[in-house]
N, C-alpha and C positions, 0 to 999 in steps of 0.2 A: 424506910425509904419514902420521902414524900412525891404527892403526885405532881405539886406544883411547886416551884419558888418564883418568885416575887419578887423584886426590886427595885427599892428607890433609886434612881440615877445619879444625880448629885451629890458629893462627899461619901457615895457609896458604890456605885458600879463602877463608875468612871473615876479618873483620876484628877486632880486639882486641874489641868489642860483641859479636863472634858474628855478625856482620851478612852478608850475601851483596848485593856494591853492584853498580849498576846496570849498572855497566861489567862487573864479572864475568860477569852473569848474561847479560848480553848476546853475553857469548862461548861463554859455555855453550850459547844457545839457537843462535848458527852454527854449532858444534859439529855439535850436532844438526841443523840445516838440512843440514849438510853429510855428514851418513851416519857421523861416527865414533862410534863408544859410548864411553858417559862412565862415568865410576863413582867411588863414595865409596869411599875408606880409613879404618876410624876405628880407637879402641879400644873403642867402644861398642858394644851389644848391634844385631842387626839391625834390629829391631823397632824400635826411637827411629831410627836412620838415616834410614831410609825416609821418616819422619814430615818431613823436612826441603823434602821436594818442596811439600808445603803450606806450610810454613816460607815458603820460597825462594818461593813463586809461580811453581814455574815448569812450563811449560806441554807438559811430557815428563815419562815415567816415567825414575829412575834404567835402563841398562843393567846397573850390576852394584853391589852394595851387599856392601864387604866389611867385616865387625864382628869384634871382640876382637880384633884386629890377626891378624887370619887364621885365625882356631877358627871362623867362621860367615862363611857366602857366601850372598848371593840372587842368580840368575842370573835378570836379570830377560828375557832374551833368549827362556829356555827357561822362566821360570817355576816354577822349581825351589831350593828351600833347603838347602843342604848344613854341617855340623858336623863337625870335624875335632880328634881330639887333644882329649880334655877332661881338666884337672887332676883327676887319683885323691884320694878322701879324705883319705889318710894326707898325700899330699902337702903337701895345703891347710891341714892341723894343724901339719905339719912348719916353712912358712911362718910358723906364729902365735910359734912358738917362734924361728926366726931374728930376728924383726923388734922382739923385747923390749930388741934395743940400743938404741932407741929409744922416745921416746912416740908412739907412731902410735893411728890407727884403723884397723882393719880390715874391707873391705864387701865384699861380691860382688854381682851382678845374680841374680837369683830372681824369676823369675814375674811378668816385669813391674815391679820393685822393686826397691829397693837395702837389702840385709839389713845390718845395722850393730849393733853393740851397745850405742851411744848416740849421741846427737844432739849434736854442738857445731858449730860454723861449719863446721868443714871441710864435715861430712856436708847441713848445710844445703844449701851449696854446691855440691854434688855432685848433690843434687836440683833445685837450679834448676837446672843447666847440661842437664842430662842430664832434665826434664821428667817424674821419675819420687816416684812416693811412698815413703817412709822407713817400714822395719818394724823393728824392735828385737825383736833376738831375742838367746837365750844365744850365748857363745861358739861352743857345739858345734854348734849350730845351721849355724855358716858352713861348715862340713865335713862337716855328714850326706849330701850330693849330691855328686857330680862336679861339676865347673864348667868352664867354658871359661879362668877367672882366676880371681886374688885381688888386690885392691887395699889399699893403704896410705895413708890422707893423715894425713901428716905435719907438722912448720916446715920450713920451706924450709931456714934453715941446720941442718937435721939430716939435710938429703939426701946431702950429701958422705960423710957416718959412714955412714949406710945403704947407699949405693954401694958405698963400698969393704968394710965388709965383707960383703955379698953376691959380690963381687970376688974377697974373701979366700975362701971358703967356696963353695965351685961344686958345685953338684947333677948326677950325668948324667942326670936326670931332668927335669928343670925350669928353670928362670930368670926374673931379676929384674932388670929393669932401670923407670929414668923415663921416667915419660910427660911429666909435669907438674913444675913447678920443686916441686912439694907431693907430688907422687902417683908411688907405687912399684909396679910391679904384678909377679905372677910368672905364667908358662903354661909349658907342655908345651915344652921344648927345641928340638921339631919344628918348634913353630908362629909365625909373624911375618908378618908383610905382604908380602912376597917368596914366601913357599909358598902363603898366599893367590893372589895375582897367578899363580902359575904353573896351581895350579887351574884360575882363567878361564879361561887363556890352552889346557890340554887340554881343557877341558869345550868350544870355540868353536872350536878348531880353528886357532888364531890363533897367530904368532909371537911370543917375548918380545923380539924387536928390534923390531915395528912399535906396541908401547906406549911412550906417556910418561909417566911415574911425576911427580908432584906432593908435595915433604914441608918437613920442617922440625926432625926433633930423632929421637933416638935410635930411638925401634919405625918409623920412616919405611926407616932404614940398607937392611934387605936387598930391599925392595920399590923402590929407586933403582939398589938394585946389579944385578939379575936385568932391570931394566926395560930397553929398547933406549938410550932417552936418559931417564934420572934427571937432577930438575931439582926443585935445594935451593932455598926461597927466602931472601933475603941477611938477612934476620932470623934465619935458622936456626943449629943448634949445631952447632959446629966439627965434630963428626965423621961429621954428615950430610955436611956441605958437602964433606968428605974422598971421599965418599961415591958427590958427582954427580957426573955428563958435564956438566952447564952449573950457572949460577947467577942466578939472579932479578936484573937491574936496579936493580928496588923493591922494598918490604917488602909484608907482606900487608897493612898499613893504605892502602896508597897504587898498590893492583891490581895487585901485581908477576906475580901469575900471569897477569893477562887482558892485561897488558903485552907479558908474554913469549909468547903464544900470535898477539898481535898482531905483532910485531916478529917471528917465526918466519915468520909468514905461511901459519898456522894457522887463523885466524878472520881 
């Protein structure tokens, strides 16, 4: 029986709506009957994470809320917010100039907002999903701070070009990889969801064999690999799936995670 699980949110908690169904939520709340601590993995800023407890309706605080795929943790056990590894200015510029293989935008999170140089669908889109308001500012603007990241949305068939040559061209400083069939993001070489994860697990006192990790696509990888039992769900991309100790039954549309916690005989 593990003491914690984990979960990426996208194409894995929730449903292609973004939705948290009945059936999940229900396993979340035995979960919690049951004394294990739960916790979000996202790419997202802490601050919107959190906001998903009212989302979801549900009737417990997160135990651990990990953001930018591992640059920000709230421990919500000890109530404590911790920041790790933030992208150096030059870096964030250096970024702007790799990324001109392609037509992208480029945004970062700020202050509660997502700083962007101009508004088109993607950035639209990246405001509804993530509940946050859109400020347009200069270029230079997205480099004057440190950041925890930098992101990209792109076309989709221009992702393969941007992978590889981010692939071809490797920083010991930093890295880039997809989140999203659209979104490219780059952080601090240090940082991923797996050093996240290991974080908790010294902040708690807790083992990385008695977690079970929850994901589905690339920034999920090292947070599956460091977890005791990492568990891809079967919508997931091939090199998570390479990734896990087990694999989902079902998809996230059709409760593969509350399936498999059920059929574990977990909840």
């Amino acid at each position: 029986m593990p003491q914690l699980v984990i979960c990426d949110i996208d194409a894995t908690l929730v449903n292609e709506k973004k939705e948290l169904t009945p059936r999940t939520k229900e396993a979340l709340i035995k979960l919690h009957e049951k004394g294990i601590y739960f916790g979000i993995a996202s790419g997202r800023p802490v601050d919107e994470l959190k906001r998903n407890k009212e989302r979801w309706d549900l009737p417990f605080d997160f135990d651990f809320v990990m953001g930018m795929n591992g640059a920000e943790l709230w421990d919500g056990v000890h109530q404590k917010f911790y920041s790790y590894f933030m992208m150096e200015k030059e870096w964030l510029k250096e970024t702007m100039e790799i990324m001109n293989v392609v037509e992208c935008n480029p945004m970062v999170y700020w202050k509660g907002k997502i700083r962007c140089v101009r508004i088109d669908d993607w950035m639209i889109h990246s405001a509804s999903t993530s509940h946050k308001e859109l400020e347009i500012v200069r270029l230079e603007d997205l480099y004057a701070n440190e950041n925890a990241k930098i992101m990209f949305r792109m076309k989709e068939e221009d992702m393969s070009k941007a992978e590889a040559w981010v692939k071809e061209h490797p920083n010991p400083y930093y890295h880039g990889f997809k989140t999203q069939t659209t979104l490219l993001e780059f952080c601090d070489k240090r940082i991923n969801k797996g050093y996240g994860l290991q974080k908790i697990c010294e902040l708690n006192d807790m083992d990385l064999k008695d977690v079970m990790a929850f994901g589905d696509t690339s920034n999920d990888n090292e947070m599956l690999k460091v977890a005791g039992c990492g568990v891809c769900m079967i919508n997931g991309t091939d090199d998570t799936k390479a990734c896990a100790n087990a694999i989902t039954t079902y998809d996230n549309d059709h409760d593969g995670l509350a399936i498999y916690l059920e059929e574990s005989e977990i909840v």
